[in-house]
ROTORPA-719495 format. One record per residue: residue number from 0; chain; x, y, z of N, C-alpha, C, O in turn; residue in three letters. Coordinates in nm, 3 decimals, padded with zeros to 5 digits. Example, Ala and Ser with C-alpha at 12.3 -4.5 7.8 and 13.67 -1.06 7.14 Angstrom:
2
<0 "A" <01.319 -00.569 00.780> <01.230 -00.450 00.780> <01.320 -00.330 00.780> <01.424 -00.332 00.846> "ala">,
<1 "A" <01.285 -00.225 00.708> <01.367 -00.106 00.714> <01.290 00.003 00.787> <01.341 00.114 00.804> "ser">,
//
This chain:
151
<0 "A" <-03.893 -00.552 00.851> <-03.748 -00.557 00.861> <-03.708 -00.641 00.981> <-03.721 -00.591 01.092> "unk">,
<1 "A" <-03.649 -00.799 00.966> <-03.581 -00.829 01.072> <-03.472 -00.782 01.184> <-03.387 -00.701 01.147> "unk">,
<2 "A" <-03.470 -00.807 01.255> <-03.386 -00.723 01.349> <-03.280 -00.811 01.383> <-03.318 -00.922 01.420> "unk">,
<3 "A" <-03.149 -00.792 01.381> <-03.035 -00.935 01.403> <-02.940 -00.872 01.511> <-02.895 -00.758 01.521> "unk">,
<4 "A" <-02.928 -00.969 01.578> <-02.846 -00.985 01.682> <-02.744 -00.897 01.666> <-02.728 -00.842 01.558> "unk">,
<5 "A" <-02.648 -00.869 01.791> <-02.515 -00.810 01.765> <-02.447 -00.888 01.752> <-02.345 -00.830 01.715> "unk">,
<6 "A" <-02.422 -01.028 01.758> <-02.335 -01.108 01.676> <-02.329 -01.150 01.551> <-02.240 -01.166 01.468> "unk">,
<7 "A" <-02.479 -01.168 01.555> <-02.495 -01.222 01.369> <-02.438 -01.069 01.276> <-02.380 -01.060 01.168> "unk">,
<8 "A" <-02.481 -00.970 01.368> <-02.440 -00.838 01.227> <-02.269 -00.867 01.246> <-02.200 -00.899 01.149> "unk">,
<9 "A" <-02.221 -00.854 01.363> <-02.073 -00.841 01.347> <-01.981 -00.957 01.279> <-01.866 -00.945 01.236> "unk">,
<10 "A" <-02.052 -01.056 01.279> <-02.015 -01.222 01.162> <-02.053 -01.138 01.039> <-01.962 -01.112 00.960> "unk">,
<11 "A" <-02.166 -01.096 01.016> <-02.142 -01.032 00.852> <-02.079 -00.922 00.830> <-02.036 -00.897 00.718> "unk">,
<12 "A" <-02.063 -00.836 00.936> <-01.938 -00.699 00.907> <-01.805 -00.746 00.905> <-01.713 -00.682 00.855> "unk">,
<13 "A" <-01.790 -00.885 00.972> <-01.681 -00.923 01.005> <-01.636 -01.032 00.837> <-01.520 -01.072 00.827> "unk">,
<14 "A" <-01.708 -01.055 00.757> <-01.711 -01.185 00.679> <-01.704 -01.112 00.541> <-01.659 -01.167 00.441> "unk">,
<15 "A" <-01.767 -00.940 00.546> <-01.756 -00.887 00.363> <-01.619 -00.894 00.344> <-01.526 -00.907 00.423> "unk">,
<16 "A" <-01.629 -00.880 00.189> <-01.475 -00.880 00.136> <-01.409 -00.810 00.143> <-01.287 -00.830 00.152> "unk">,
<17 "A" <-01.467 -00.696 00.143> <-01.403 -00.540 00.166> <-01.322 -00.532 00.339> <-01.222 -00.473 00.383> "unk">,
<18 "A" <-01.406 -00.605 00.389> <-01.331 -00.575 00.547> <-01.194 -00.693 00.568> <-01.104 -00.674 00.649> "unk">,
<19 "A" <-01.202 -00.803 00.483> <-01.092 -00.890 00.443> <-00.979 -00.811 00.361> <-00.860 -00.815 00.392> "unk">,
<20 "A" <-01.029 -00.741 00.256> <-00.939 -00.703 00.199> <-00.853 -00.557 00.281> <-00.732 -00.533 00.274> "unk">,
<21 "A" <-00.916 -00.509 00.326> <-00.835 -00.417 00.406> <-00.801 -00.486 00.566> <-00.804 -00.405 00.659> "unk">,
<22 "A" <-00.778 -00.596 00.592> <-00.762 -00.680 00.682> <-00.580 -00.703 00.629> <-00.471 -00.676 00.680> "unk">,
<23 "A" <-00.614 -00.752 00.533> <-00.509 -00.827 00.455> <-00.401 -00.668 00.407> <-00.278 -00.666 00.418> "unk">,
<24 "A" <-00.458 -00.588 00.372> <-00.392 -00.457 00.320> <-00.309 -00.435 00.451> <-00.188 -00.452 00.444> "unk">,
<25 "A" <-00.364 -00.399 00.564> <-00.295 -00.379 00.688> <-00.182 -00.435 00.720> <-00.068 -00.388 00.718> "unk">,
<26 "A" <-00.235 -00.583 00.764> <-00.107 -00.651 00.753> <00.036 -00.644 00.655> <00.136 -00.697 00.704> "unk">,
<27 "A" <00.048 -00.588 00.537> <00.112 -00.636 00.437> <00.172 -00.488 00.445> <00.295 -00.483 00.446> "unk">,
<28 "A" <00.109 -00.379 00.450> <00.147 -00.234 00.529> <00.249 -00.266 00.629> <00.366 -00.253 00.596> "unk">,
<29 "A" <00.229 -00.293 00.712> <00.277 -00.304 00.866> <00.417 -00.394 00.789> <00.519 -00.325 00.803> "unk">,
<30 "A" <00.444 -00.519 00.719> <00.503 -00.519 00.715> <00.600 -00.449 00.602> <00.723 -00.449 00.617> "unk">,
<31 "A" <00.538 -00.391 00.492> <00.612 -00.261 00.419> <00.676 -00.196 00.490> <00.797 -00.172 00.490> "unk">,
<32 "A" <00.586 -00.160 00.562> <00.637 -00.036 00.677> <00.807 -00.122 00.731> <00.908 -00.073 00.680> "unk">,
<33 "A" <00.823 -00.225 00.814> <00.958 -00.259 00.847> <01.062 -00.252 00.748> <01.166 -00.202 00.791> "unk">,
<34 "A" <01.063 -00.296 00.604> <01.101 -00.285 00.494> <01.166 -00.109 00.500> <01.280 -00.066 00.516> "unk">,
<35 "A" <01.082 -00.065 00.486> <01.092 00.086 00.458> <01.150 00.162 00.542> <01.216 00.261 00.510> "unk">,
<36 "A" <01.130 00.125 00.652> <01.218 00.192 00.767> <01.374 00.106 00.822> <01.458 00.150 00.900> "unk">,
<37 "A" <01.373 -00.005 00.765> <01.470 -00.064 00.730> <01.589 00.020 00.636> <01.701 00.065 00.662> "unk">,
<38 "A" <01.487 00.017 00.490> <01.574 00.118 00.390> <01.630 00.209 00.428> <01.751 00.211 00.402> "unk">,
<39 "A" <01.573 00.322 00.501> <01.608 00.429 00.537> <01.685 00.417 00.649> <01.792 00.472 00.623> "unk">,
<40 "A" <01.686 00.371 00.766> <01.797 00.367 00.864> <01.902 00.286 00.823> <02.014 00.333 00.841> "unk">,
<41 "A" <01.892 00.169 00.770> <02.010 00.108 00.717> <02.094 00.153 00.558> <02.216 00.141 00.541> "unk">,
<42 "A" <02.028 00.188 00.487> <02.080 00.213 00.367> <02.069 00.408 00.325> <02.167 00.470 00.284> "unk">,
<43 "A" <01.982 00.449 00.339> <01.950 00.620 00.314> <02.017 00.706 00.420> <02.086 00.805 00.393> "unk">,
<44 "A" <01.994 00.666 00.528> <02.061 00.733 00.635> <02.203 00.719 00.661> <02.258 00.830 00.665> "unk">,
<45 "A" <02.277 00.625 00.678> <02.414 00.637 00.646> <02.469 00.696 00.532> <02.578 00.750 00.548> "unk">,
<46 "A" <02.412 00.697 00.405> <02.458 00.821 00.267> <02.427 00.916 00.306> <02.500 01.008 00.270> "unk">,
<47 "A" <02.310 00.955 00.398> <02.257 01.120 00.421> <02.412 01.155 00.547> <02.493 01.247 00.533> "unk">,
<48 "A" <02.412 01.065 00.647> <02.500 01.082 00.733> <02.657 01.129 00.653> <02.697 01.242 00.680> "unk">,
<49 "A" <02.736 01.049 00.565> <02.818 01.065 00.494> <02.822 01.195 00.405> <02.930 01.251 00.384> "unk">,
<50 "A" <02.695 01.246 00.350> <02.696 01.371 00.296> <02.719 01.471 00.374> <02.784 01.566 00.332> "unk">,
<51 "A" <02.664 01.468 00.514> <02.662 01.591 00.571> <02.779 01.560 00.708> <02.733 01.566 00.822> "unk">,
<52 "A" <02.927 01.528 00.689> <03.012 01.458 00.745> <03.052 01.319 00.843> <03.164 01.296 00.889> "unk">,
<53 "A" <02.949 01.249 00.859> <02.943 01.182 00.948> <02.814 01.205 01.047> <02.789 01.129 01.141> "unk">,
<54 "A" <02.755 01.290 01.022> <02.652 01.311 01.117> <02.583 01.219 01.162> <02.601 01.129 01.079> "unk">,
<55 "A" <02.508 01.178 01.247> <02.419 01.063 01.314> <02.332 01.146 01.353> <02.347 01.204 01.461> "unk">,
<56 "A" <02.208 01.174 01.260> <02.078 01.255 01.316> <02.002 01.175 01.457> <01.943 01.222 01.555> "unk">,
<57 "A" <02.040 01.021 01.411> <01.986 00.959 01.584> <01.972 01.018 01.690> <01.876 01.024 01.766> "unk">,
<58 "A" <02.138 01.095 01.696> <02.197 01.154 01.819> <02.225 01.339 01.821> <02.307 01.408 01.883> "unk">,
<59 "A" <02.110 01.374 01.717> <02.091 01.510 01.766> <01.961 01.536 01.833> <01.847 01.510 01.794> "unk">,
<60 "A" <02.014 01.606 01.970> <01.879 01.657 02.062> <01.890 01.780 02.119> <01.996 01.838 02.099> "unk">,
<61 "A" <01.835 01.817 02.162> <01.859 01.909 02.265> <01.807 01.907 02.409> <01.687 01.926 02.424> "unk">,
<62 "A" <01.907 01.882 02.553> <01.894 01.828 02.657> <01.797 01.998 02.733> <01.828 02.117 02.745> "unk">,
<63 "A" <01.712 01.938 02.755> <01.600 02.034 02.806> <01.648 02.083 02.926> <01.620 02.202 02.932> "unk">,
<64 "A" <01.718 02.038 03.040> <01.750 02.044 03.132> <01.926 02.136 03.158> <01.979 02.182 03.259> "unk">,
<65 "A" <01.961 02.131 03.035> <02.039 02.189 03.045> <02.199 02.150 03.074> <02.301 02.219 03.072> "unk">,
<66 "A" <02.168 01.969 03.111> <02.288 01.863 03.133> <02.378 01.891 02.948> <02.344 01.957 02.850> "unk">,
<67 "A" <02.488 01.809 02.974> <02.571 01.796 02.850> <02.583 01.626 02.797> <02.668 01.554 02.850> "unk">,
<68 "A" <02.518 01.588 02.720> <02.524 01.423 02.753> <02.561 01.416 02.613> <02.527 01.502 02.532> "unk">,
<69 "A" <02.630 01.315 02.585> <02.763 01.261 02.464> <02.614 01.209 02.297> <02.620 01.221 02.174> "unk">,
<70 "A" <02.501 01.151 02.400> <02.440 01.018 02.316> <02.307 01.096 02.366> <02.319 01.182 02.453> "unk">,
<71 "A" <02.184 01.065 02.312> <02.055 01.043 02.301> <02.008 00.941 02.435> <01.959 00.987 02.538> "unk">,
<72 "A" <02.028 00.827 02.417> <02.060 00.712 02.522> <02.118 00.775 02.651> <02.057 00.761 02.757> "unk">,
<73 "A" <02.242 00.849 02.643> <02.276 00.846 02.787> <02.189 00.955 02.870> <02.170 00.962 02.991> "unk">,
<74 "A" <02.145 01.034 02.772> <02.058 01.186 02.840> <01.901 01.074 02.898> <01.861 01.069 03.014> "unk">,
<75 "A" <01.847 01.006 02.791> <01.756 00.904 02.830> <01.804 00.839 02.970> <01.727 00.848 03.066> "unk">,
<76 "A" <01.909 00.783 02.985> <01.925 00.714 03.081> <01.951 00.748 03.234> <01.930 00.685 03.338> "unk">,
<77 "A" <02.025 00.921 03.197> <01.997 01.000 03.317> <01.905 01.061 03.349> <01.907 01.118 03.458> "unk">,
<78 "A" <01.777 01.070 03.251> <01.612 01.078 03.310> <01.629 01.228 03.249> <01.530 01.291 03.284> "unk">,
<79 "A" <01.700 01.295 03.184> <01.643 01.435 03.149> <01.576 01.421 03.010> <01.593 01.334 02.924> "unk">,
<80 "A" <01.471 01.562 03.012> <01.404 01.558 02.934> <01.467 01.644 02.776> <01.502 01.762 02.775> "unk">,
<81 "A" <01.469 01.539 02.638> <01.542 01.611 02.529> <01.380 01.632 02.453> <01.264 01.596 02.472> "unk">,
<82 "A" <01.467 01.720 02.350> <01.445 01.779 02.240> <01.491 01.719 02.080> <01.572 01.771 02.003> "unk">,
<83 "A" <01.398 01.572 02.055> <01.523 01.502 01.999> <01.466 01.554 01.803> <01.396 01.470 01.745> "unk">,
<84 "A" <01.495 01.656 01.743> <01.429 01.712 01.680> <01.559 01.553 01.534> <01.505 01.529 01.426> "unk">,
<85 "A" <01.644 01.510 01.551> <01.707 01.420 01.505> <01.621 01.330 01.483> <01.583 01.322 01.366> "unk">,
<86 "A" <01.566 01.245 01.574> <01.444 01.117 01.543> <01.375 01.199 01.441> <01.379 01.154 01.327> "unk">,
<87 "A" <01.303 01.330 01.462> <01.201 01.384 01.416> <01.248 01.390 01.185> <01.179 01.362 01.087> "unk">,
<88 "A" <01.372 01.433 01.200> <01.439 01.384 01.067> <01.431 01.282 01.035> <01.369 01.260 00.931> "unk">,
<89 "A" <01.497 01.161 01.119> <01.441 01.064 01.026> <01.328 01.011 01.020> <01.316 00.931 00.927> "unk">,
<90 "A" <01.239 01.026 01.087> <01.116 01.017 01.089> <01.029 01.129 00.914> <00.942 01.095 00.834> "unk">,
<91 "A" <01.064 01.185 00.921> <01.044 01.260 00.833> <01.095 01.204 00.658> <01.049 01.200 00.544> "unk">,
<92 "A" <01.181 01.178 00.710> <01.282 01.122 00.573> <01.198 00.975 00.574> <01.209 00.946 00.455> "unk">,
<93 "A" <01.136 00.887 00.622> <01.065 00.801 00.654> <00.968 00.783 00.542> <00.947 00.707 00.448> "unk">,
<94 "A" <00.908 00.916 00.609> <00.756 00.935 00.532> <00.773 00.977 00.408> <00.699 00.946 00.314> "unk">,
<95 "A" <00.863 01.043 00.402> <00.935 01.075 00.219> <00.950 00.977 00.140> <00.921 00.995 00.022> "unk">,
<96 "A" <00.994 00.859 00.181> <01.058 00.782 00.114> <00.924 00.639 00.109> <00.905 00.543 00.035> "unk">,
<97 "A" <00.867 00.685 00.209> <00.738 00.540 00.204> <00.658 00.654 00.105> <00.658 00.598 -00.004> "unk">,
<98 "A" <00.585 00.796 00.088> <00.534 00.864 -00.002> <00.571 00.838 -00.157> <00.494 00.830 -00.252> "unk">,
<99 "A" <00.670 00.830 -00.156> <00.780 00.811 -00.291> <00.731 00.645 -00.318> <00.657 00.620 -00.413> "unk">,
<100 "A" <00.761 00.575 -00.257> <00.728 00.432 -00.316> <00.580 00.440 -00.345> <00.547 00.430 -00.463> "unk">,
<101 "A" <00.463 00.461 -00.229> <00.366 00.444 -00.266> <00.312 00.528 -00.400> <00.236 00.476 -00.481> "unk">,
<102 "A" <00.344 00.617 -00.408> <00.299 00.677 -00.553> <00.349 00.669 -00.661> <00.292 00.712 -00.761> "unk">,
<103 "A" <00.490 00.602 -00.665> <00.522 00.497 -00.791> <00.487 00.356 -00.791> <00.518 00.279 -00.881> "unk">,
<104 "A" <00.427 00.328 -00.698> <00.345 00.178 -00.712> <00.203 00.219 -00.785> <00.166 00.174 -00.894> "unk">,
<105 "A" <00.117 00.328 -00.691> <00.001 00.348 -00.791> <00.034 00.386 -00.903> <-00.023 00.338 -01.001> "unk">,
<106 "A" <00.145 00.493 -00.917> <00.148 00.513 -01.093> <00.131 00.413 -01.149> <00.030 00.388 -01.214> "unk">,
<107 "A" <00.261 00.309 -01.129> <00.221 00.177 -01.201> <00.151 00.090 -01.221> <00.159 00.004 -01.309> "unk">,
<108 "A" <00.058 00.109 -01.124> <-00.055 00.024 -01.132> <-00.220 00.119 -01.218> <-00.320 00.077 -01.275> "unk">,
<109 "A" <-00.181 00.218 -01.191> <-00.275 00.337 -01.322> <-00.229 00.268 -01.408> <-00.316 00.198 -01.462> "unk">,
<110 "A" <-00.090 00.250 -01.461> <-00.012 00.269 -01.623> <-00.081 00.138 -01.659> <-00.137 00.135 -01.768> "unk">,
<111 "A" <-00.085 00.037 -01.589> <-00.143 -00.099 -01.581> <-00.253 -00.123 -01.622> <-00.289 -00.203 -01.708> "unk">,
<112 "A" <-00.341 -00.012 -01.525> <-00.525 -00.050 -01.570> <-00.540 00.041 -01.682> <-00.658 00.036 -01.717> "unk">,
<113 "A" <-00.481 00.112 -01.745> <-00.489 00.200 -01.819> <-00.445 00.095 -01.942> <-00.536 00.049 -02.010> "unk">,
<114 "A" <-00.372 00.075 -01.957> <-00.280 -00.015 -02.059> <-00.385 -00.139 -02.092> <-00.396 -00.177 -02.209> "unk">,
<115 "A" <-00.470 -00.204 -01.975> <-00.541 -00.297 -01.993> <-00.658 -00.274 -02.064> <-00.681 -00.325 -02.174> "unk">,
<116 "A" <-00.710 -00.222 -02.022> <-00.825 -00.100 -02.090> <-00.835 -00.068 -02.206> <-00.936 -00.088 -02.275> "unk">,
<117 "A" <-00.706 00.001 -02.254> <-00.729 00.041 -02.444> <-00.704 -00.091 -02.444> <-00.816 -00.139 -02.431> "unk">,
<118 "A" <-00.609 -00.203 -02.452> <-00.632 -00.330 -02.502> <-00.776 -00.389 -02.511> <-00.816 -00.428 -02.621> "unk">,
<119 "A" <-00.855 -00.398 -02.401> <-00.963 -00.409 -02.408> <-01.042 -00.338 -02.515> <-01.094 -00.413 -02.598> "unk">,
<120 "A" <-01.062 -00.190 -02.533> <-01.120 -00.140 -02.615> <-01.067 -00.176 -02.770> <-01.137 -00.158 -02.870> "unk">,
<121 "A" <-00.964 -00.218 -02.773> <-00.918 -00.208 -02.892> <-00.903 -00.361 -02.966> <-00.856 -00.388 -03.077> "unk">,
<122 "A" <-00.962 -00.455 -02.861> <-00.964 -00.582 -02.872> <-01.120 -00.586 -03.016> <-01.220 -00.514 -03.019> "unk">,
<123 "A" <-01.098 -00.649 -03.070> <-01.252 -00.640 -03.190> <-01.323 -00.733 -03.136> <-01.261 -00.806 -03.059> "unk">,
<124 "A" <-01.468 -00.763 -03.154> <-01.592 -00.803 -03.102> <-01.554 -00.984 -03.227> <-01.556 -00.980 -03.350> "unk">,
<125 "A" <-01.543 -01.036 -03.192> <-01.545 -01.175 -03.247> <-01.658 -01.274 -03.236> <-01.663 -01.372 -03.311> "unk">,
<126 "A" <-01.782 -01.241 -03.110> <-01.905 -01.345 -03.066> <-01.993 -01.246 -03.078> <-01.969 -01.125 -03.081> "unk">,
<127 "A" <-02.095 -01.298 -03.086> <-02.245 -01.308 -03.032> <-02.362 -01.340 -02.989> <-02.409 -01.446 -03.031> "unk">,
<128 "A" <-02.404 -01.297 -02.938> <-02.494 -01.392 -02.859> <-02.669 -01.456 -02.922> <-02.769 -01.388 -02.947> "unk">,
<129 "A" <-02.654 -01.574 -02.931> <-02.746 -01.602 -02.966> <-02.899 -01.572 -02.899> <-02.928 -01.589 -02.781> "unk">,
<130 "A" <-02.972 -01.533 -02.986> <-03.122 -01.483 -02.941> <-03.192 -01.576 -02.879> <-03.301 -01.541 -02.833> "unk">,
<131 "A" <-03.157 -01.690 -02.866> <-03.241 -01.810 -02.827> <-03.250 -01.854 -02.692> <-03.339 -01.867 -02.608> "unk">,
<132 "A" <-03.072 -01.881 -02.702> <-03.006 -01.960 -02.584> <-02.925 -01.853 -02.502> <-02.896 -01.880 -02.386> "unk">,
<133 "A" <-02.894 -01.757 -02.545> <-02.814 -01.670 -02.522> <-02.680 -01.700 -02.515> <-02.610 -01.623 -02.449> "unk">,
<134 "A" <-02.625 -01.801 -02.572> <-02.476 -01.888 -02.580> <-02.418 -01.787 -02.651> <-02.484 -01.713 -02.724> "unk">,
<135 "A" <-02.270 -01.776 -02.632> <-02.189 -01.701 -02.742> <-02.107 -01.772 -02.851> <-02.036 -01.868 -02.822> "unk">,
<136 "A" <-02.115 -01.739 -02.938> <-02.102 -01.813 -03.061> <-02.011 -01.713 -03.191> <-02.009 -01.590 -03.185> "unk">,
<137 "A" <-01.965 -01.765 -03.265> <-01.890 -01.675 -03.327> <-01.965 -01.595 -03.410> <-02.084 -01.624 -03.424> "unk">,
<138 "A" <-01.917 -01.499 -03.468> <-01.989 -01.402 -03.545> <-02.042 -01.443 -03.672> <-02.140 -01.395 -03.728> "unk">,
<139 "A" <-01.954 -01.555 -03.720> <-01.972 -01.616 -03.858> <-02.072 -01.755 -03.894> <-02.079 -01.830 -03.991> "unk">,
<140 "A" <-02.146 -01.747 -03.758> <-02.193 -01.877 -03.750> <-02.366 -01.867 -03.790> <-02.429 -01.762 -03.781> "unk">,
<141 "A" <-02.410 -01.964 -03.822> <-02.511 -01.935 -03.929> <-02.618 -02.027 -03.878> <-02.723 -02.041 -03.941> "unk">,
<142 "A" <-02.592 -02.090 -03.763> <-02.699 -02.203 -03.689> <-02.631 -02.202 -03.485> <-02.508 -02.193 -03.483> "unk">,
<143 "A" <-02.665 -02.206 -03.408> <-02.621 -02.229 -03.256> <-02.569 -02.347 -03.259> <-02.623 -02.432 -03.330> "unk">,
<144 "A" <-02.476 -02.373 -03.196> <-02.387 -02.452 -03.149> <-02.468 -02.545 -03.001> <-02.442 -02.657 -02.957> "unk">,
<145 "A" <-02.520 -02.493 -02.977> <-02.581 -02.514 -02.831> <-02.722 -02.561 -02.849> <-02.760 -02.660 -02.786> "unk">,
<146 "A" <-02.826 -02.481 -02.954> <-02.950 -02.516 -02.955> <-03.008 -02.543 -03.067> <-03.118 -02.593 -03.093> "unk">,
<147 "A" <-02.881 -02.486 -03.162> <-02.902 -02.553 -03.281> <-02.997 -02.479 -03.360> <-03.019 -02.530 -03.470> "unk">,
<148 "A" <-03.078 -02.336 -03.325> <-03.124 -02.268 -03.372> <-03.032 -02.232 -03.505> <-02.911 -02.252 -03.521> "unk">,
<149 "A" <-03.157 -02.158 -03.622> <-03.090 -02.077 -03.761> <-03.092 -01.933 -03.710> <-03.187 -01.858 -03.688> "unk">,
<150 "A" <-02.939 -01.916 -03.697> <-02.947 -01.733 -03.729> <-02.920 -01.655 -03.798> <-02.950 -01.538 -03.772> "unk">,
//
């Protein structure tokens, strides 16, 4: 058994496809992820806000210290320590809503390989392979195309 360097192994851990493809998955995550938290603070959260009167979960905390501060920001800015159980909502509503997409993307992509599949199975056998050359050739064919063999 050769023994390889710690660079040469990390050029080939670094070079399979599998570590590309979840290279590439990451990236494309990360930017889902802005998308998604986009959705939800810009578009979900103002309807959730509107349902439940105007509320701005941003700006519910609870000031640990016991101050009275108007904003999230201003309790931040006078250095006391909150309780901002508000972020923690939408944060929550976050993960709901990225959960929700991702498992109607795999559904659809099941319904997909699934769908491809009985087509496949249900596709009929039209070639075969010649004994000779191993070329594929139609079923009806009575000499190779390729080697010219009788079959």
């Amino acid at each position: 058994m050769e023994k390889k360097g710690f660079i040469a192994e990390f050029k080939e851990f670094i070079t399979k496809g599998n570590v590309m493809d979840l290279a590439v998955a990451v990236i494309i995550g990360g930017a889902f992820q802005k998308i998604i938290a986009s959705f939800v603070s810009d578009i979900i959260m103002p309807i959730v806000g509107l349902a439940t009167g105007g509320q701005d979960f941003a700006n519910m905390f609870v000031p640990l210290d016991g101050g009275n501060y108007a904003t999230l920001a201003e309790a931040q800015a006078a250095g006391a320590a909150t309780l901002n159980y508000g972020v923690f909502i939408n944060t929550a509503i976050d993960f709901i809503i990225i959960a929700l997409v991702v498992f109607i993307m795999v559904k659809a992509v099941n319904h997909m390989i699934a769908k491809r599949k009985k087509a496949e199975a249900a596709a009929p056998i039209t070639t075969k392979k010649c004994p000779y050359c191993l070329t594929d050739i139609p079923l009806e064919a009575t000499r190779c195309p390729n080697c010219t063999s009788q079959l």
